[in-house]
C-alpha positions as CSV (number, residue, x, y, z in Angstrom):
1,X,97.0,49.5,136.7
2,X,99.1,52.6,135.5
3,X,98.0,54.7,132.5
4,X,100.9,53.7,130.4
5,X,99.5,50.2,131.0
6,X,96.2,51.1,129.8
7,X,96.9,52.8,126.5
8,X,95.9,50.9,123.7
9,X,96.5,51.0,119.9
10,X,94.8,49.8,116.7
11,X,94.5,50.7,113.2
12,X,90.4,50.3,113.2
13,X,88.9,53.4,111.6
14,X,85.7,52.5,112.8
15,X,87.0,53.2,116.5
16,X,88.5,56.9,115.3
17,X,86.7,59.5,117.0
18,X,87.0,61.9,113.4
19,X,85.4,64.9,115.6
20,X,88.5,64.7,118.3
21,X,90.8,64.5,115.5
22,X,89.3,67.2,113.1
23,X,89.1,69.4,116.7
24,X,92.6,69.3,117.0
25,X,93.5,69.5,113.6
26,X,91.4,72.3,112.9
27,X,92.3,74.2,115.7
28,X,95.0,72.8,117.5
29,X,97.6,72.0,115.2
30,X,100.2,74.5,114.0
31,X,100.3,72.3,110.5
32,X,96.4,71.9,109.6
33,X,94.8,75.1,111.6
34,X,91.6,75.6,109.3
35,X,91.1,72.4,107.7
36,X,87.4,71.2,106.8
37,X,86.0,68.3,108.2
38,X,85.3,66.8,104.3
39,X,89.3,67.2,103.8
40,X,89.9,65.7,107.1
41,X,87.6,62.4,106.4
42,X,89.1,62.2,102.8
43,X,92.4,62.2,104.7
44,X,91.3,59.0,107.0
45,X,89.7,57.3,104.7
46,X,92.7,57.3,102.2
47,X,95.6,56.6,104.8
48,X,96.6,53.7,107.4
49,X,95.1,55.6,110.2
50,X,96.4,54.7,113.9
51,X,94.0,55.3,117.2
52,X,95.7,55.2,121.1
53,X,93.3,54.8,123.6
54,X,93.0,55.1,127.1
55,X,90.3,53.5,128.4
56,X,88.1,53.6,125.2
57,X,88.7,57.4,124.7
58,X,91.2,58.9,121.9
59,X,93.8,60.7,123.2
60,X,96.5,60.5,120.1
61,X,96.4,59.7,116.4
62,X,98.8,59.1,113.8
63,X,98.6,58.5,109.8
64,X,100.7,57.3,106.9
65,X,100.3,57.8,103.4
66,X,101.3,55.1,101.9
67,X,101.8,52.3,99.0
68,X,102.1,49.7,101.2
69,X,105.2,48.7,98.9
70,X,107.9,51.5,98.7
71,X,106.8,54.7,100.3
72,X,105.3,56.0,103.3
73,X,104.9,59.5,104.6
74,X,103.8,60.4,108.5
75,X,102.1,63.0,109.0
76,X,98.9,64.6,111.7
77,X,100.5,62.7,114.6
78,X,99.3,64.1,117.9
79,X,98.4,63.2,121.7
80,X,96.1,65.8,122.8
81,X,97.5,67.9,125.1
82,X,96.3,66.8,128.7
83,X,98.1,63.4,128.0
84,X,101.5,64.4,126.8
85,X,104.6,63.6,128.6
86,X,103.1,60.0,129.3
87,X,105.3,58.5,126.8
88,X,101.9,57.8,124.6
89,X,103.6,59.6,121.5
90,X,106.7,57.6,121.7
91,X,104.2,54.4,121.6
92,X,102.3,55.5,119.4
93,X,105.7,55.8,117.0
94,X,106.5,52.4,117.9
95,X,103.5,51.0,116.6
96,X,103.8,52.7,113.3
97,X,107.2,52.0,112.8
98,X,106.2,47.7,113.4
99,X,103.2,47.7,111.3
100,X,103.8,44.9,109.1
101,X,102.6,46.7,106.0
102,X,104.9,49.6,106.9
103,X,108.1,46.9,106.5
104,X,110.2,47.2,103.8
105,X,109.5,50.9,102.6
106,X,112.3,52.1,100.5
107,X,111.9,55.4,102.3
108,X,109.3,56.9,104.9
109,X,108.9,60.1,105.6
110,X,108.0,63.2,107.7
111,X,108.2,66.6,108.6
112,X,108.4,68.4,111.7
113,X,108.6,71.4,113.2
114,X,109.2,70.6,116.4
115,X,109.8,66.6,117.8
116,X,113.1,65.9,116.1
117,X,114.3,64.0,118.9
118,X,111.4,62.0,119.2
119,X,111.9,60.9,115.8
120,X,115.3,60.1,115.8
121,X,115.0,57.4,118.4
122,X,113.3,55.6,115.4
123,X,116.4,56.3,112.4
124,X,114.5,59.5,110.8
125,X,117.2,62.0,110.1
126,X,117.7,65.0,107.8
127,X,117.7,64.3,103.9
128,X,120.6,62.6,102.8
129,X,120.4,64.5,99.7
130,X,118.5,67.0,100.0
131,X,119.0,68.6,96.9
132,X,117.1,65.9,94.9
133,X,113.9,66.8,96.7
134,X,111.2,69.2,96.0
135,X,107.9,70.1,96.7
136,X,105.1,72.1,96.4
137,X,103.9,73.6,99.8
138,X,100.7,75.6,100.9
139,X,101.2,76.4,104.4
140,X,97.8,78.9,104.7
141,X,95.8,76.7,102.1
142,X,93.1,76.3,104.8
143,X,92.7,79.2,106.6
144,X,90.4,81.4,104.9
């Protein structure tokens, strides 16, 4: 069996190991370096959350915020680093993008620093009109 062939994917928070994700997170991340571990269960507990496994241990994670009906935005999407380059992220994508409650959004969203290609193999691109959007942004709000 190869390791592509045993990475598994689900959207069971009950199987999320929340210390692996709030590790990298926390400390890993060069979006959420500093976040608490209460913001970080808030975060799962209020989002479609998506687990890949191989062999029964975490080794990525992805979430969307979401209405379920016209909006959805991606964010804290990861494979730790001893399992990149497997092609685990672009599954992991894959999976989010056919998640039958993620069909139909008017728009979904994401930023990133650093994957653009990654995501354009699934039709995210720049802002058509970028002028119409704003937002409020923290980038140190957790680092104390």
């Amino acid at each position: 069996m190869t390791l592509m062939s045993s990475f598994e994917i689900n959207t069971d928070r009950s199987e999320l190991d929340v210390p692996l994700i709030y590790r990298f997170l926390s400390e890993q991340s060069s979006w959420a370096v500093g976040i608490s571990r209460a913001i970080v269960d808030r975060a799962i507990e209020n989002s479609l959350c998506f687990g890949g496994y191989v062999d029964g241990r975490q080794v990525a994670f992805a979430r969307v915020v979401t209405d379920f009906a016209t909006f959805g935005n991606l964010v804290d999407m990861f494979v730790i680093p001893e399992y990149r380059g497997r092609g685990f992220a672009e599954e992991l994508l894959e999976a989010v993008m056919n998640h039958p409650s993620l069909q139909g959004l008017r728009r979904f969203t994401l930023a990133t620093g650093d994957c653009h290609g990654l995501y354009e193999k699934f039709g995210f691109a720049p802002p058509q009109r970028p002028e119409t959007l704003m937002e409020r942004y923290f980038p140190n709000i957790y680092v104390s």
